[in-house]
C-alpha positions as CSV (number, residue, x, y, z in Angstrom):
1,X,-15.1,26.9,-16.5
2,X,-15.9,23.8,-18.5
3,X,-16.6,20.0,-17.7
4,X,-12.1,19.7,-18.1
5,X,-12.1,21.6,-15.0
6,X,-13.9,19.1,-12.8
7,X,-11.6,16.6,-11.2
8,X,-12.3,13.9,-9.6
9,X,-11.3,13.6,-5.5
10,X,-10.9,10.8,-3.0
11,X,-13.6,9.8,-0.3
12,X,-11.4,10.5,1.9
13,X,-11.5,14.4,0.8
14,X,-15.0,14.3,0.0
15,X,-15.7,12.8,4.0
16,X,-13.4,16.1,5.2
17,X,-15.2,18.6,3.3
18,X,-18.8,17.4,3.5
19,X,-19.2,13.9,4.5
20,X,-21.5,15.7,7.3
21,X,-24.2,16.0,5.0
22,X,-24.7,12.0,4.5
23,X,-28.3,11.1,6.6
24,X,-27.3,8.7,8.6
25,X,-29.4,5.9,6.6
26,X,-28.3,7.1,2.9
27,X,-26.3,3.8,2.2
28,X,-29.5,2.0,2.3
29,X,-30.6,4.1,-0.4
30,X,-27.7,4.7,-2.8
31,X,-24.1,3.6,-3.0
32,X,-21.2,6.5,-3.7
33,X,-19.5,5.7,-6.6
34,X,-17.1,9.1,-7.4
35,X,-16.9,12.3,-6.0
36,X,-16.4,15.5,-7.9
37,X,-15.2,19.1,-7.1
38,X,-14.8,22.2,-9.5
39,X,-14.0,25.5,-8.3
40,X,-11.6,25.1,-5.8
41,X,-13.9,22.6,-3.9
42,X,-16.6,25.5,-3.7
43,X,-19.1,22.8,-5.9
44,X,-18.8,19.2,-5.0
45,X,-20.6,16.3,-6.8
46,X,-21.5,13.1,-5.8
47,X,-21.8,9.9,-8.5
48,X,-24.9,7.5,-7.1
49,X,-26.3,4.4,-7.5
50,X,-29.7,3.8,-6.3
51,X,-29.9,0.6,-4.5
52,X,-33.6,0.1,-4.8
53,X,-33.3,-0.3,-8.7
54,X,-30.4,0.0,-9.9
55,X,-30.1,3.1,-12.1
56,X,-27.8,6.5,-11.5
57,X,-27.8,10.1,-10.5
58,X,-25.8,12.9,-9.0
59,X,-26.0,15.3,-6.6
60,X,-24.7,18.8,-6.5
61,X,-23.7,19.9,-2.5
62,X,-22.1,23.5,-2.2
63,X,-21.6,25.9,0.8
64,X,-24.6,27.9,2.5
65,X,-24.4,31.2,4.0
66,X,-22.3,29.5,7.2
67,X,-19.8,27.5,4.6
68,X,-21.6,24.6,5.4
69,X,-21.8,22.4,2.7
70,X,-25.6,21.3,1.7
71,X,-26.7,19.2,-1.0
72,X,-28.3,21.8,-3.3
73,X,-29.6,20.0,-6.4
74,X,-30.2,16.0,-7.2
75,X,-30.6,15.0,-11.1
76,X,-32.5,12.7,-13.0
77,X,-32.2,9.1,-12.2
78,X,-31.5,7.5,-15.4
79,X,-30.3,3.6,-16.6
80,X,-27.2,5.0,-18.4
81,X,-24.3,5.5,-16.5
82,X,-22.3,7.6,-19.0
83,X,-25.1,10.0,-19.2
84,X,-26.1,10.6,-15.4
85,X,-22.6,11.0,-15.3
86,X,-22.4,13.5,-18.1
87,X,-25.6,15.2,-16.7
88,X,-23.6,15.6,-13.2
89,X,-20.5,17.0,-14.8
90,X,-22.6,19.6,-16.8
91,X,-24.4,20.7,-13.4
92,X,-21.6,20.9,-11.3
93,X,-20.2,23.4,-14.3
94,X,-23.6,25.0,-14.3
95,X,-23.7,25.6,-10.7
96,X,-19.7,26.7,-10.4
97,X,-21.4,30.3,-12.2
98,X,-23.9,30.7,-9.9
99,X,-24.0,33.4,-7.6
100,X,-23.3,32.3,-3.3
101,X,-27.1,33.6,-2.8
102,X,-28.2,30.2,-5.0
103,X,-26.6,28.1,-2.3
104,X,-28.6,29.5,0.9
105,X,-30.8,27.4,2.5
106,X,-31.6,29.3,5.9
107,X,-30.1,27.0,8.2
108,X,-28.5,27.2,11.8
109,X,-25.4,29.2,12.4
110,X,-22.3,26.9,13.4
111,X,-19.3,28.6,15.0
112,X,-16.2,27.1,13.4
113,X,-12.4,26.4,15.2
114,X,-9.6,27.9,12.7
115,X,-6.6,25.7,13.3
116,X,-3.4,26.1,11.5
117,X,-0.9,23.4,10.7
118,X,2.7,23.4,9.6
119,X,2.9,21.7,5.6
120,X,6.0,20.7,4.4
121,X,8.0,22.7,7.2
122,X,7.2,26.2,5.4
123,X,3.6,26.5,4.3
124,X,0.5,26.7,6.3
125,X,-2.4,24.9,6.1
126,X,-5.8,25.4,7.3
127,X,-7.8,23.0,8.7
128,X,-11.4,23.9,9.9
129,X,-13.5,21.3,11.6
130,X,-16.3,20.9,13.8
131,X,-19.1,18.6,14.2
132,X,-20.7,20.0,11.1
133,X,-17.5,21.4,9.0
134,X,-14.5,20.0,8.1
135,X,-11.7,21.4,5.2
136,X,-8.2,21.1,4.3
137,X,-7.6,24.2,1.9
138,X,-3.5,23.2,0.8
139,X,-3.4,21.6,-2.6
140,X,0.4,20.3,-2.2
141,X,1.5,16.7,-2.7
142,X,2.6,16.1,2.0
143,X,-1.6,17.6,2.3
144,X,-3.2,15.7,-0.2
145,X,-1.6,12.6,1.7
146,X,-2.2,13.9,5.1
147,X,-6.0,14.5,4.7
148,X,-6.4,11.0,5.5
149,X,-4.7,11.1,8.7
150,X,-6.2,14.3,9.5
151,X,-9.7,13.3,9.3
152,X,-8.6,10.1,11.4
153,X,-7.3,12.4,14.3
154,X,-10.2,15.0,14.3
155,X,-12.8,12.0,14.3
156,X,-11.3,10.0,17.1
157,X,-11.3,14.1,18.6
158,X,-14.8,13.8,18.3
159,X,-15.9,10.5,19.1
160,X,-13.7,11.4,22.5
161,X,-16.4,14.2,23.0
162,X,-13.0,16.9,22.2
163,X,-14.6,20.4,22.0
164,X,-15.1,21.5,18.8
């Protein structure tokens, strides 16, 4: 894999397939400015502006031994857009080689809900959320502009205290 391999993804997917991992308080810190994936979204990247002073950086989130996805490397803040942004393209290429054991952090064990969906009358698409884990795995055009509505209906799910 090489940096042409990265492609860059909507909030809207990044928020379904880790926007868990956000604290709470992180837009006082930093504003998102592009997400990233590589490898079939199993290495995510995340395009930052510091709000304190200014300057840029990325962080690299991938999956822990539960799938969870967990920030696993931040880079150097730097005044240059074009090279934090090269920086975080070259990591998330970096880290698309390295073995699931680099990714472990030791946390808690989730139990996930497998749902299955009906895409485009024929496919099947999985959708797995929870409180802590959320992904659409179809690639087609109808997914790509369902994600959106998806995550709208599994949050109001949650916000309704629906079990997941």
């Amino acid at each position: 894999m090489d940096v042409n391999d990265i492609k860059e993804i909507s909030k809207t997917r990044f928020d379904i397939l880790a926007g868990y991992t956000r604290l709470p308080g992180a837009f006082l810190f930093g504003k998102e400015l592009a997400y990233f994936s590589i490898a079939s979204d199993r290495v995510l990247g995340v395009f930052i502006r510091d709000t304190t002073d200014g300057d840029y950086a990325g962080i690299i989130i991938g999956p822990d031994e539960y799938s969870q996805y967990r920030a696993v490397d931040v880079k150097t803040f730097t005044d240059s857009i074009d090279i934090a942004k090269a920086e975080l393209k070259q990591s998330l290429v970096e880290w698309s080689y390295r073995p699931d054991s680099d990714f472990y952090q030791g946390g808690p064990k989730v139990e996930r809900l497998d749902i299955f969906i009906l895409c485009s009358g024929i496919a099947i698409k999985s959708f797995v959320p929870c409180s802590c884990y959320a992904r659409i795995i179809c690639e087609c055009k109808k997914c790509r502009r369902a994600d959106d509505a998806l995550f709208r209906r599994y949050r109001r799910q949650l916000r309704k205290g629906f079990p997941i």
